[in-house]
N, C-alpha and C positions, 0 to 999 in steps of 0.2 A: 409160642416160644418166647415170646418178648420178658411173660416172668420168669424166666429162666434166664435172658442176657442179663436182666437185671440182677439176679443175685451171682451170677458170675461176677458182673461189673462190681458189685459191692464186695463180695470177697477179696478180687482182687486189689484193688486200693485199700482195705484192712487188713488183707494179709502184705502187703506191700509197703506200708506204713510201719505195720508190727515188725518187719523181718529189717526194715531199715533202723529202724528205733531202735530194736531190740538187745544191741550190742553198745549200745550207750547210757539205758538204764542200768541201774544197780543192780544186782544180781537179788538182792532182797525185796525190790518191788515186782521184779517179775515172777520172783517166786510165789511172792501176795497175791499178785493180779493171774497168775494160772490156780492157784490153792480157790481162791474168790471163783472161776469160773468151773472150776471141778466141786464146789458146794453149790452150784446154781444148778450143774447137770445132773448129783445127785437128788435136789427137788423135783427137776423136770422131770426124769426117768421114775420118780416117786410117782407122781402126776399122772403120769398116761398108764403104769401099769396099774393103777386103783381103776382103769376104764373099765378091766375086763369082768367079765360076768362071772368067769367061772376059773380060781387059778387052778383047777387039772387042766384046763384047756393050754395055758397058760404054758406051766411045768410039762406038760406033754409036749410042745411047740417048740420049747426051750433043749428040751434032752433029745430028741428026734433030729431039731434042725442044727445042735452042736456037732452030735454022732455024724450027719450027713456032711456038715463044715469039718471035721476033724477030717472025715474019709476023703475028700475033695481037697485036703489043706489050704484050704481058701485064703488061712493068713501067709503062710508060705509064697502064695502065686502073688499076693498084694505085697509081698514083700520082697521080690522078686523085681515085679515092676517100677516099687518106690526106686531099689537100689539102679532100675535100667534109667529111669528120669534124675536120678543122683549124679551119674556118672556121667549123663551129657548135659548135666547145669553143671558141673565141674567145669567144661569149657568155659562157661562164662562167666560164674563168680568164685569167688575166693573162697577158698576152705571155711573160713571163719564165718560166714556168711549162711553156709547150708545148715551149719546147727545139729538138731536131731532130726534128719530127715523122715526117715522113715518112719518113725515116731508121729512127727509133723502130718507126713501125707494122710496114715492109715487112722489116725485121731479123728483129724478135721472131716475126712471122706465122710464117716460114720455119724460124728457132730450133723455134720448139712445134710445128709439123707436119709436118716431114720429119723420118722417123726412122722405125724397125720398131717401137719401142713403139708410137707411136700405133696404126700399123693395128694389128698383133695384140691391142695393150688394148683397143681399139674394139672387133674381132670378134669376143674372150672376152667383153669387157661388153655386147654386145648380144646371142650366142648364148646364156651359161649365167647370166649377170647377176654375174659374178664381173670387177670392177672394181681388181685388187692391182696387176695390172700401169700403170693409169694414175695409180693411187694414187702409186703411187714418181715415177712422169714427173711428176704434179702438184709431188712436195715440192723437185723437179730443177728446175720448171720457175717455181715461187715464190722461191726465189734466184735464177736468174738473170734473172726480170723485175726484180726489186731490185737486181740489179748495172745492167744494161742502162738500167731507167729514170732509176737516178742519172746515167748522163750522155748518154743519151739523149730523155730527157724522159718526159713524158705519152701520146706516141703508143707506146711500150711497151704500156699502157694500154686500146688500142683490138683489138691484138691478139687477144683475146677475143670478139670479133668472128668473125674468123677461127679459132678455136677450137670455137666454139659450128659454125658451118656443116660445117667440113672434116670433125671430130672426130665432130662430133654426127651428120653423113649417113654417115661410117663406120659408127657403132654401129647404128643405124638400118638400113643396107642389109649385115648382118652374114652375112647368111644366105646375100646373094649373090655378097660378094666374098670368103667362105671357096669358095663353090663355084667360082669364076672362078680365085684363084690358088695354086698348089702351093708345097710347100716353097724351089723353084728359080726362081719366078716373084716370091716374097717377097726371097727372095737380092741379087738380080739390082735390082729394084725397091731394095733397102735399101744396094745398092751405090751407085747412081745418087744416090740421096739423100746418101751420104756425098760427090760428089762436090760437091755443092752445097753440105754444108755444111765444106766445105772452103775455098768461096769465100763462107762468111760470116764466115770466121775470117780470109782476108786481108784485108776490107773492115773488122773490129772493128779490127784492126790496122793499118790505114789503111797497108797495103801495096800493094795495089789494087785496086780498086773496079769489082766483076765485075756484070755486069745479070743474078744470080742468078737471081730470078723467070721469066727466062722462058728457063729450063735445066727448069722443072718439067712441064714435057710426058714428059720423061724419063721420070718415074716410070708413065708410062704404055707407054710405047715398051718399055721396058727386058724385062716381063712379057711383052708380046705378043713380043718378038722371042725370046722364052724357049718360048713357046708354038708359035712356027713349027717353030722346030727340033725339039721334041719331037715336032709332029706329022709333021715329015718324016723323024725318026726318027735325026736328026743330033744326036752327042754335044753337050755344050755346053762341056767343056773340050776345049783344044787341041788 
């Protein structure tokens, strides 16, 4: 668990830096400095869904695990939640302070937990206690809570949350989901992930504003339909 406090501890002092800054920069640099990180997530997101072998696998993982996020309304409950952690950081900060919370929270969440770093950092830092790989995702992932919360606010912030649960039951359940998925079931899953954050790069860009969240069944769909075919003995590219 240690690379998991760690990229807690880095979030929260870059997102805590950014949400403090963020109301003192100019409205034109934070608008630079979020445009500047929503073209980086649209490369990354480019990046990992070129991993995949096969995009029906892909576009299968992507319409199956939206359909199941749409019928679950997965952004609704995460929206739900942002709003329950809005209303008791009211107690403590100043309206001007929280920003675009929910915006903040359900972005960031998605930023720090979709990616192959997390699961593989997780799995090496919970099987051999060897934590470099989340170490790096931490110092990645401490600027861009600092870009993100300058103009997204304080719900950046709460992110950590979601950190601590997704990141930390990784590490934790390390032993079962190295046996559960193969090199082609990681692929495939880190593809699917790249699809999402492709549409967190058009939503930083306020090009269009996709209900990401509940595309994230995917990341489950994407392995098992990886696992079908392997057991039935069907190639997975073309």
């Amino acid at each position: 668990m240690i690379g998991t406090v760690i990229n807690i501890a880095t979030v929260a002092v870059g997102g805590g830096l950014g949400a403090i800054l963020g109301q003192r920069l100019p409205e034109r640099m934070r608008d630079t400095v979020l445009h500047g990180i929503g073209l980086v997530t649209l490369v990354l997101g480019v990046h990992l869904t070129l991993q995949t072998q096969n995009l029906l696998i892909i576009m299968g993982s992507i319409l199956v695990g939206g359909v199941l996020g749409e019928w679950w309304r997965i952004d609704v409950r995460l929206d739900r939640l942002s709003e329950w952690l809005r209303h008791r950081s009211e107690r403590f900060l100043p309206p001007e302070r929280l920003g675009r919370f929910t915006e903040g929270f359900v972005t960031a969440s998605l930023v720090f937990c979709v990616g192959p770093v997390t699961v593989l950092g997780s799995i090496q830092d919970g099987l051999t206690g060897d934590f470099t790989l989340l170490a790096i995702k931490s110092l990645l992932d401490g600027f861009t809570a600092l870009a993100l919360a300058s103009s997204l606010g304080v719900g950046v912030l709460f992110s950590i949350l979601t950190l601590l649960v997704y990141q930390g039951s990784l590490t934790l359940m390390a032993g079962l989901a190295q046996a559960a998925l193969n090199e082609a079931m990681i692929a495939e899953m880190t593809a699917a992930g790249g699809v999402m954050i492709l549409g967190i790069g058009l939503l930083l860009l306020d090009i269009k504003r996709i209900r990401v969240a509940n595309m994230l069944p995917a990341l489950i769909i994407a392995p098992l339909i990886v696992a079908v075919l392997q057991a039935l003995g069907l190639p997975l590219a073309p």
